[in-house]
C-alpha positions in Angstrom: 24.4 177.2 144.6 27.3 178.5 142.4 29.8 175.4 141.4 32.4 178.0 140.6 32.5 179.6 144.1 32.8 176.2 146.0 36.2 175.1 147.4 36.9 171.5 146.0 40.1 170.4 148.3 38.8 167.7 150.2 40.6 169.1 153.2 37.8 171.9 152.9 35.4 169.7 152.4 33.5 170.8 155.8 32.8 174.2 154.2 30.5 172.3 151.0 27.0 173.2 151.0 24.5 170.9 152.7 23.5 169.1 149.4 27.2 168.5 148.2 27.8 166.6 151.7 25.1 164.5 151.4 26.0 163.2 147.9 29.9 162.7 148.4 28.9 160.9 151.2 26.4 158.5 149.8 29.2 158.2 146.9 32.1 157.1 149.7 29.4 154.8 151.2 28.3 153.1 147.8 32.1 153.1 146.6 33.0 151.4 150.2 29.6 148.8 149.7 30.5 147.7 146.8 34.2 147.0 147.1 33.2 145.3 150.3 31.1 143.3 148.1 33.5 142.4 145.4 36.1 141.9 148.0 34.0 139.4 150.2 30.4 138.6 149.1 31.1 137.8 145.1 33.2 135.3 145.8 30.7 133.5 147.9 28.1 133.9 145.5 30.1 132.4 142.8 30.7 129.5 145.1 27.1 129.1 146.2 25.8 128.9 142.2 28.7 126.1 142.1 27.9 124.3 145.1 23.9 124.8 143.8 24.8 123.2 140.3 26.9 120.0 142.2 23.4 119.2 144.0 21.7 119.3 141.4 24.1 117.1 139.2 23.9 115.0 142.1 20.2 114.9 142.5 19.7 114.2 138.7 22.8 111.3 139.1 20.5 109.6 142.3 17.4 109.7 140.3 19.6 107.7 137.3 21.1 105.3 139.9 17.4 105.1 141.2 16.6 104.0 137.7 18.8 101.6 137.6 18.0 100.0 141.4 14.8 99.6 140.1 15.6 97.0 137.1 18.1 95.0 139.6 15.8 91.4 139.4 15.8 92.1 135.7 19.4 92.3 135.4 20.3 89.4 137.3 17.7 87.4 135.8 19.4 88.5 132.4 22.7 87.9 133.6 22.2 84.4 134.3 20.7 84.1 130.7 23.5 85.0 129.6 25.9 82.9 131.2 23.5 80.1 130.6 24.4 81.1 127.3 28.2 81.4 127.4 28.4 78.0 129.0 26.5 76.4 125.9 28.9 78.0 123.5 32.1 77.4 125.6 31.5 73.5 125.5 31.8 74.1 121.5 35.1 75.0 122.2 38.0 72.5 122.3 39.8 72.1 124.9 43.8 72.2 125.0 43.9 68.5 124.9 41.1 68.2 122.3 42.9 70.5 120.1 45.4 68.6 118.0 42.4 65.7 117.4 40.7 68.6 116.5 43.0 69.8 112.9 43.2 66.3 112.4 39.3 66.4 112.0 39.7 69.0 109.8 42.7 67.2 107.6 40.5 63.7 106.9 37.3 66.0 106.0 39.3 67.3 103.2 40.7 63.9 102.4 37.9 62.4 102.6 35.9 64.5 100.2 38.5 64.0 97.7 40.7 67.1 98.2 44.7 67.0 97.8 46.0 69.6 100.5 49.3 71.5 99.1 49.4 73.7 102.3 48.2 73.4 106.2 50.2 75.7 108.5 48.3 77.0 111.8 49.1 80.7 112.0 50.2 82.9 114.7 47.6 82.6 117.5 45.4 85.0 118.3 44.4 86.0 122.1 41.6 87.6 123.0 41.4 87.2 126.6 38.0 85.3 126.9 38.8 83.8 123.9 41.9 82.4 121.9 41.6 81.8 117.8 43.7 79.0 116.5 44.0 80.2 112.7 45.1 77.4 110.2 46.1 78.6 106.6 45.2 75.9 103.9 45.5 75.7 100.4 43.7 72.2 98.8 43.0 71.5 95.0 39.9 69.5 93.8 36.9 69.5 92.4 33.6 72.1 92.7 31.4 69.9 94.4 34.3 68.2 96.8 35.1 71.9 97.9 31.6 72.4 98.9 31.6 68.9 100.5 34.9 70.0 102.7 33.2 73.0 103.8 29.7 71.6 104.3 31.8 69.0 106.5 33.5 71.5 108.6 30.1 72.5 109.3 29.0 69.4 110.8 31.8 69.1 113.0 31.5 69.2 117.2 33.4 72.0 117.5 33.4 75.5 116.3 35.4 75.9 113.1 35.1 79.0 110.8 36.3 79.8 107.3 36.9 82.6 105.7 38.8 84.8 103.3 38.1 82.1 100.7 39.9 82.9 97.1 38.8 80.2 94.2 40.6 80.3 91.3 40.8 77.5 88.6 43.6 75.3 87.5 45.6 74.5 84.6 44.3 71.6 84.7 40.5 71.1 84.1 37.8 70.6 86.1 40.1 70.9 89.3 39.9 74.1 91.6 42.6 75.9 93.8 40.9 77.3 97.2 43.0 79.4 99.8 41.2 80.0 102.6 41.7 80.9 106.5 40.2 77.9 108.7 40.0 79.4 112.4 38.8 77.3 115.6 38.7 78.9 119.1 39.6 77.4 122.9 38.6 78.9 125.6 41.2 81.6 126.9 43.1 82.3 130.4 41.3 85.1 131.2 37.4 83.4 130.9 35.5 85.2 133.9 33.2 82.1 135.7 30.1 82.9 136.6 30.4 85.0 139.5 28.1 84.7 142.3 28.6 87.9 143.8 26.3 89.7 141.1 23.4 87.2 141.9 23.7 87.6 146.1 22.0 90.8 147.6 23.0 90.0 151.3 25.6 92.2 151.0 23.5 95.3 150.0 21.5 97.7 151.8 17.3 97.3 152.4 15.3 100.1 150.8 11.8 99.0 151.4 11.2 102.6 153.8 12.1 104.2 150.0 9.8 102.1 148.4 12.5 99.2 146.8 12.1 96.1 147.9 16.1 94.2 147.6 15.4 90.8 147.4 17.8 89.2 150.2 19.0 92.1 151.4 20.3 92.3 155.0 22.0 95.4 155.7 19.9 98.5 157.0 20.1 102.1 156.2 22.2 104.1 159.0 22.2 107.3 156.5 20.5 110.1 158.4 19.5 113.4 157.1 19.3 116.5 158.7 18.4 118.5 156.1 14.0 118.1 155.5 14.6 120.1 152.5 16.9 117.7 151.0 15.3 114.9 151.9 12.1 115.9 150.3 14.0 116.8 147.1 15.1 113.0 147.5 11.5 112.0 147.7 10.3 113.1 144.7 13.1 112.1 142.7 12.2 108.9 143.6 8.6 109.0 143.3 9.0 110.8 139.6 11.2 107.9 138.4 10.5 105.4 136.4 12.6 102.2 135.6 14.9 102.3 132.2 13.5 100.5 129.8 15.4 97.1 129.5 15.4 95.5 126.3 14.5 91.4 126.2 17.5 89.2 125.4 16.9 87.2 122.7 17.4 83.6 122.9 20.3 82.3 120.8 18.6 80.1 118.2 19.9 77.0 117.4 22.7 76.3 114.6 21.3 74.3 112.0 23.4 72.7 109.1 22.9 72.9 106.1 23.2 69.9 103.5 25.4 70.2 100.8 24.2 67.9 97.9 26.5 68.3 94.6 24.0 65.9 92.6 22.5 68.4 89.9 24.2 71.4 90.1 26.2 72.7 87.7 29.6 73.9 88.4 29.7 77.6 88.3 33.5 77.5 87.1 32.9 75.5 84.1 31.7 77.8 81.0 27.9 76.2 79.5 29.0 73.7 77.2 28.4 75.0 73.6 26.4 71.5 72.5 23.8 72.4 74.9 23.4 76.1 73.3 23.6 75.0 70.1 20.7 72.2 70.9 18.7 74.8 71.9 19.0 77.2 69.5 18.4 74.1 66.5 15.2 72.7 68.9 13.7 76.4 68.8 14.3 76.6 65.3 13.0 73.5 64.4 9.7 73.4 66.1 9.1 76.8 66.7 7.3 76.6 70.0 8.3 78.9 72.2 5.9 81.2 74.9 4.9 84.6 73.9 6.7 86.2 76.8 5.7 89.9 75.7 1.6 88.7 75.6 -0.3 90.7 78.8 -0.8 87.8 81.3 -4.0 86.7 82.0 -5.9 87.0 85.3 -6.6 82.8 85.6 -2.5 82.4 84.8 -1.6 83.0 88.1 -3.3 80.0 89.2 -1.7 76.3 88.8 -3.8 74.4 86.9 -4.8 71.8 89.1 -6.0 74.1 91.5 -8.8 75.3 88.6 -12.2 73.8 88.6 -14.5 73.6 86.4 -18.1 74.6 87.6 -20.7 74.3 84.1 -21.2 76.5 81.5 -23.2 79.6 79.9 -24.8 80.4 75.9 -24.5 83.8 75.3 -25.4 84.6 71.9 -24.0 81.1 70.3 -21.0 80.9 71.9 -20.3 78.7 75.2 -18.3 79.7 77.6 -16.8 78.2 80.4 -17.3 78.6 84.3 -13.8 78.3 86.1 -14.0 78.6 89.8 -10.4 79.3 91.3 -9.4 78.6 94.8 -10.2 81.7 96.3 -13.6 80.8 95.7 -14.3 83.7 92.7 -15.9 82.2 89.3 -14.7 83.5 86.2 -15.9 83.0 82.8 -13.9 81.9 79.6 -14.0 81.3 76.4 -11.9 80.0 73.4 -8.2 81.6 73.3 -8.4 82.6 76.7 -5.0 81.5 78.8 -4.8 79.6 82.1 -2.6 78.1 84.6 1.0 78.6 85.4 2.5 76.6 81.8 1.0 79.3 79.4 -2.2 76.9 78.8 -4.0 78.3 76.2 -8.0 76.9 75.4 -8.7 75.4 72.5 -12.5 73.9 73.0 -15.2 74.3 75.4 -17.7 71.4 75.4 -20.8 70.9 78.1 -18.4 68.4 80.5 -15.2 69.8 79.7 -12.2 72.1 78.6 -9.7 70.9 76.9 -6.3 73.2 76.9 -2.6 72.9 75.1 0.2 74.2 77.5 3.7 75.0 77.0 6.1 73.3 79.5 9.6 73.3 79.1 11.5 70.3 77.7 15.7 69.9 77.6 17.9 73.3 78.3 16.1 75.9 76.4 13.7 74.1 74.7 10.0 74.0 75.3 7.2 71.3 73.8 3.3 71.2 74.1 1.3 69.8 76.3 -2.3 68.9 76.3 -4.9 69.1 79.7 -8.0 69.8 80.4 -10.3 70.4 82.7 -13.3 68.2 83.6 -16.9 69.4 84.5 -16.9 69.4 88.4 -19.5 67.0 89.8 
């Protein structure tokens, strides 16, 4: 078949050879498939792959809500933990009318431990919903240990009282502090959500023991059919692949414990070490001249105290005696003259048949240190 001798008008197109029909019409019938396919049937395949992916978002969404069915006792029992909870913290919570008795409390604590108050001005209130802050600026001058009586009274009050943004500064006039600080109590606010007893009654929902859930109180019953086998076996095994979320324990709130602020002893931190005290150490040091060898390797027995050391006979070995400690751990050691011991840097001096005798260095006044004899007698 010559190419060149065939007539291409398409109004001639009766007069092509055999094999030339045959192809331009397979090309008219693919050319007319496929726009019939792009005109009608892509369209519904793209919204069949959507419609697929929503069932199986779906699908994966039941098996989470599954999940979540499955933990209901839990949460409920956890819910009323935690209102159990809220209620014990609320009742530390002034009321309105307990409020002004309240800053009172909080003024005669500071009096009372000595303070002089130059400012006490409750700041702009603070609402939270659940919960309304009742901040009180204060400024109050006094001593180290009557601050840290005013705050460990605050403690000890019935109610909840906070402090913070504390600034300490001293005065011009020695010993006597200035503390600013932001003293905040709460009430309960307008918007406190009671314990509602619609989370804790299941009559309202529907039974799903036939999916293998029991509902605890439930009353309503499924009227859900579906027609669909397929789907409904999908359903199935969600449901018999899932396993509840793991629901971490609530931990109990522990209870608030006060602490005891005792000013006997301490020194206070905003008064420099008086120089007399430095200078009596430096002259005791120099004087006597006993002082621990802090740089000496510490021996194995030195991490005992010394009354826990016993002493359990003795040994000859070539002409010199040595000494049998037992510690309590139970292990025996042996030790001679010069050897250390206990927790005061006890160092022995003489080992005899029923005893050891030792001389320790314990401290004495502020950086000072004097000796110390002991000794340890010959267990019976």
């Amino acid at each position: 078949m010559n190419l060149s001798e065939i007539n291409w008008d398409l109004n001639e197109a009766g007069a092509w050879p055999k094999p030339l029909k045959i192809g331009a019409g397979a090309l008219v019938f693919l050319t007319i498939t496929g726009f019939g396919y792009y005109q009608f049937t892509s369209e519904k395949v793209a919204q069949i792959e959507i419609e697929q992916k929503e069932v199986a978002d779906a699908l994966h969404k039941y098996q989470y809500e599954w999940r979540l069915a499955q933990n209901l006792e839990l949460h409920q029992a956890q819910y009323k933990q935690i209102q159990s909870s809220l209620a014990g913290m609320m009742k530390l919570m002034p009321t309105k009318a307990e409020v002004a008795n309240l800053l009172v409390d909080i003024s005669q604590t500071g009096l009372s431990s000595g303070l002089e108050f130059e400012l006490f001005k409750p700041a702009k209130i603070v609402d939270n919903g659940d919960v309304i802050e009742l901040p009180i600026d204060i400024k109050v001058i006094g001593q180290y240990s009557e601050l840290g009586s005013f705050i460990n009274g605050l403690a000890k009050l019935p109610r909840i009282v906070t402090i913070k943004n504390i600034q300490i500064l001293p005065t011009k006039n020695n010993p006597l502090l200035s503390m600013d600080a932001l003293i905040t109590t709460y009430r309960e606010g307008n918007n406190h959500v009671e314990n509602n007893a619609e989370v804790l009654d299941n009559s309202s929902l529907v039974c799903l023991d036939h999916d293998g859930l029991v509902v605890p109180g439930c009353e309503k019953k499924s009227a859900i059919v579906i027609p669909y086998p397929e789907l409904e076996q999908r359903l199935e095994e969600k449901r018999q692949n899932t396993k509840p979320i793991a629901v971490r324990a609530i931990e109990p709130m522990p209870p608030v414990e006060s602490f005891l602020f005792d000013p006997d002893g301490l020194r206070d931190p905003f008064r420099p070490i008086e120089k007399s005290v430095e200078a009596m150490a430096t002259q005791a040091v120099e004087t006597n001249g006993i002082q621990p060898d802090f740089n000496r390797h510490r021996e194995e027995l030195e991490s005992y105290s010394l009354d826990t050391l016993r002493m359990v006979g003795t040994v000859k070995i070539k002409s010199v005696l040595w000494g049998l400690i037992k510690a309590s751990d139970g292990t025996i050691r042996r030790v001679s003259a010069g050897n250390y011991l206990g927790q005061n840097h006890g160092r022995i001096l003489r080992i005899f048949q029923d005893k050891i005798e030792i001389m320790e260095i314990v401290p004495d006044q502020p950086g000072t240190w004097r000796e110390h004899q002991a000794s340890i007698a010959l267990s019976e």
